[in-house]
C-alpha positions in Angstrom: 0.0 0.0 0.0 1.3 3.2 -1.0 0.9 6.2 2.2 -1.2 9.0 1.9 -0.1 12.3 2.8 -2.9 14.3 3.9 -1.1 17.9 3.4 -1.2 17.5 -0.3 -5.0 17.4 -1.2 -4.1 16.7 -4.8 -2.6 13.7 -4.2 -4.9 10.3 -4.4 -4.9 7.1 -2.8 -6.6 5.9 -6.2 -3.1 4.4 -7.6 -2.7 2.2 -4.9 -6.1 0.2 -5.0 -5.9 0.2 -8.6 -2.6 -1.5 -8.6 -3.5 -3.9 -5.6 -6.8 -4.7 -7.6 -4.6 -4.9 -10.8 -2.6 -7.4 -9.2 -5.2 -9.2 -7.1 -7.0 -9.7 -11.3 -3.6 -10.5 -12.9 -3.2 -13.6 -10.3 -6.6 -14.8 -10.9 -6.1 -14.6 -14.6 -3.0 -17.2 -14.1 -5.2 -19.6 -11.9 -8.0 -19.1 -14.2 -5.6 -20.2 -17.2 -4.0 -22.9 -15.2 -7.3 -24.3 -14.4 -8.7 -24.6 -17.6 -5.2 -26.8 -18.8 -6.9 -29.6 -16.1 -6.0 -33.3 -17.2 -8.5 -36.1 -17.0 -8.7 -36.9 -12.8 -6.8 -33.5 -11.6 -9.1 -31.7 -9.0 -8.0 -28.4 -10.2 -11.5 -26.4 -9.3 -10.6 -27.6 -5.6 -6.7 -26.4 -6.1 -8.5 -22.9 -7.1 -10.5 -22.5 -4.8 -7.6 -22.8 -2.5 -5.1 -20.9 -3.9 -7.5 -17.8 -4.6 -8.5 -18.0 -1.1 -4.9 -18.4 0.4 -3.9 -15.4 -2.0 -7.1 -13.0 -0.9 -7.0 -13.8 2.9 -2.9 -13.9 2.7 -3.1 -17.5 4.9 0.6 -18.6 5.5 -0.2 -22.5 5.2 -1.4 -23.5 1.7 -2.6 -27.0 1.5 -3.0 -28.7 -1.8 -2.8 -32.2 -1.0 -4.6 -35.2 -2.5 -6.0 -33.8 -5.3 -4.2 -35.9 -8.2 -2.4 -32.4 -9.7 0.0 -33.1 -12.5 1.6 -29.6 -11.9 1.1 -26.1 -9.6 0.7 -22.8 -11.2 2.6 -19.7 -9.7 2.5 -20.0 -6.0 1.4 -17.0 -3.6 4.4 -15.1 -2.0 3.8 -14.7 1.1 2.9 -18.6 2.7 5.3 -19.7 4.8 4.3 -23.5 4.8 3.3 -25.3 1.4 1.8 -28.9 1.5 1.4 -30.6 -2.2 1.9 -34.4 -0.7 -0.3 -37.3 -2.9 0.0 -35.9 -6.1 1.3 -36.3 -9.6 3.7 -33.7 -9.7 6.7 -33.9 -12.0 8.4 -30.6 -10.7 7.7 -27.4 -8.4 7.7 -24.2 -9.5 10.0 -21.6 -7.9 9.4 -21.7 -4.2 8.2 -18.4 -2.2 11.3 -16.7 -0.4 10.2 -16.6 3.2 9.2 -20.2 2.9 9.8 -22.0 5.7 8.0 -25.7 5.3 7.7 -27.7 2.6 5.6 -31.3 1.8 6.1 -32.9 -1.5 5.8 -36.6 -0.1 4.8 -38.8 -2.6 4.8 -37.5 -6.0 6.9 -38.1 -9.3 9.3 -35.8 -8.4 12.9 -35.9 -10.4 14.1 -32.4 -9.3 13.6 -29.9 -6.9 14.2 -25.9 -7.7 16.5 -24.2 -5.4 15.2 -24.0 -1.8 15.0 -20.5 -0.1 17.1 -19.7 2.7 14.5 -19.8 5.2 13.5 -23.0 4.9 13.5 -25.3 8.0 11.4 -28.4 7.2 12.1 -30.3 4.2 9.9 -33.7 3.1 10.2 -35.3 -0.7 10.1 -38.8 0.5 8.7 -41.6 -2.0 9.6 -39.7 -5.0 12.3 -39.9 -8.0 14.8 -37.7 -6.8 18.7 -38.6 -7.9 20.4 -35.7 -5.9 19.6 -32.6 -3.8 19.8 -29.0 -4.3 21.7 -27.1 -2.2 20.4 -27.3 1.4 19.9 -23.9 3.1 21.3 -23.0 6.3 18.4 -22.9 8.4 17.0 -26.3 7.3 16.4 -28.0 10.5 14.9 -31.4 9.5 15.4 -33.4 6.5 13.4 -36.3 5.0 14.3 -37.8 1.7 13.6 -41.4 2.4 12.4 -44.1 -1.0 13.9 -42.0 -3.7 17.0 -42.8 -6.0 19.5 -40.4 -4.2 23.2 -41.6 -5.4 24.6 -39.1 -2.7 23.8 -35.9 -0.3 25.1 -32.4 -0.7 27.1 -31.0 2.7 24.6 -30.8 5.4 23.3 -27.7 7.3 25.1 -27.2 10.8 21.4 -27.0 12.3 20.1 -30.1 11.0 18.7 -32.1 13.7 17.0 -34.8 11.5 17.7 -36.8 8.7 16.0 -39.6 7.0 17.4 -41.2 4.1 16.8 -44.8 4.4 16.1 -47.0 1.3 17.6 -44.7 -1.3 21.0 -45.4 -3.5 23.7 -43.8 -1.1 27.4 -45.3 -1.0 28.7 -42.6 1.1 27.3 -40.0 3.7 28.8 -36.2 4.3 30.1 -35.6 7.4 27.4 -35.2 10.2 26.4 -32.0 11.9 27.4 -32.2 15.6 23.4 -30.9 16.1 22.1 -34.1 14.6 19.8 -36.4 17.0 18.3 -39.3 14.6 19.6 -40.2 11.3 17.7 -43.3 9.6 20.3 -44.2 6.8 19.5 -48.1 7.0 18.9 -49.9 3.6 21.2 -47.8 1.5 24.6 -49.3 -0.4 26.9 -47.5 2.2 30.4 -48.9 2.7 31.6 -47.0 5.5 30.1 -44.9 8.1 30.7 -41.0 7.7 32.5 -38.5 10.2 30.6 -37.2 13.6 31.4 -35.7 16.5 32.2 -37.9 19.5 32.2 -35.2 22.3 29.8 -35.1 24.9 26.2 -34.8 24.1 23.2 -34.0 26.5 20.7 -35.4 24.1 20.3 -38.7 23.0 21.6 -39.5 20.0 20.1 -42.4 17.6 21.5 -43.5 14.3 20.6 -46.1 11.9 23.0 -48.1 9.5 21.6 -51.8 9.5 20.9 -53.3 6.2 24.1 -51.8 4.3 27.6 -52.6 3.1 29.6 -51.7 5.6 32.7 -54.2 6.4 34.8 -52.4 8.9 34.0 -49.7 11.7 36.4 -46.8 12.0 38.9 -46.6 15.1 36.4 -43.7 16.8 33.4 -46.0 17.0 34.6 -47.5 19.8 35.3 -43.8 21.8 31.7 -42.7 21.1 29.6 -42.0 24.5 26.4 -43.4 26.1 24.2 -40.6 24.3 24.8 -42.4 21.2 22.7 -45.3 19.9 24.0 -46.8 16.8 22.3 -50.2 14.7 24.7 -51.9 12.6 22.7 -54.9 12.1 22.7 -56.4 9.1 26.2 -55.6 7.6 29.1 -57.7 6.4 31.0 -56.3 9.0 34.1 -59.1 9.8 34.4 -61.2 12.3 37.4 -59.2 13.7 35.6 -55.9 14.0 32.6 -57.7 15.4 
């Protein structure tokens, strides 16, 4: 909205409700069009009805789920939390920039755009996904889990949890020192990554059974009581055993 300064009588608030009103109609227009492009099964009248009323009544959660949508049209900029889970998606169109959630589980998923910085909550699990973005700073949890992810990109120091089980992964990056549960079982890995054995006041459960591994490193043995680790289900040797 554009202020009004009430010294200058000549001077009208008209512009600024004709631009909001311009851009309020140039939205609709897009959902309109993207409406009409509805494939056999989509529930794209609900989807509208949604988005127009997210967009009109500036709502910060926008919930699109289980309505079969092959694809999303230009997303409102101001939600903070965006929930698309039991779809048909393909891709995402570019996220809003103060988003902080996003919920893409279960789609058809091959890619996702690049995440904005204030994102906290990440969720893409059963999808297609080969690799990852990069992750932003803030992101706090991570799940990923029943995709066809080959490897991870470095992980955000705040990351507290990560799941990534039953994916393609021979490796892992090294582990933020924040991180409480990591569910990496079922994967191809063949050794475990590098964390932090210091002290920890919270417990601290990770999960590696159902891999490759064969040997453990040196440290494994130094790691504290706040760590609980499954390794079941490896080839480790009988030595390291």
């Amino acid at each position: 909205m554009f202020s009004v300064n009430n010294t200058h009588s000549s001077v009208s608030c008209s512009p600024s409700i004709n631009s909001n009103s311009t851009s309020n109609e140039h939205y609709l227009r897009i959902l309109t069009e993207w409406e009409k492009n509805s494939s056999p099964g989509e529930e794209r009248g609900i989807a509208f009805n949604r988005l127009s009323q997210c967009f009109q009544n500036q709502e910060a959660v926008l919930n699109l789920s289980d309505l079969n949508l092959t694809s999303l049209p230009e997303l409102p900029k101001h939600i903070s939390a965006l929930i698309v889970e039991n779809n048909k998606l393909t891709s995402l169109p570019k996220l809003p920039a103060f988003l902080k959630e996003l919920n893409a589980d279960n789609n058809r998923l091959s890619v996702i755009p690049e995440l904005p910085e204030s994102l906290t909550t990440l969720s893409v699990r059963s999808n297609q996904l080969e690799n990852l973005p990069v992750l932003p700073n803030h992101l706090t949890s991570l799940f990923v889990e029943n995709n066809r992810l080959y490897n991870l990109p470095a992980l955000p120091e705040k990351l507290k949890f990560l799941h990534v089980y039953y994916n393609r992964l021979t490796t892992l990056p090294d582990l933020p020192d924040k991180l409480e549960i990591l569910c990496a079982q079922r994967n191809n890995l063949v050794t475990f990554p590098q964390f932090s054995d210091r002290n920890n006041i919270r417990q601290k459960e990770y999960y590696f059974h159902f891999n490759q591994i064969t040997t453990l490193p040196e440290s494994f043995s130094q790691l504290d009581s706040s760590y609980r680790i499954n390794i079941s289900g490896n080839p480790l040797s009988t030595r390291v055993l």
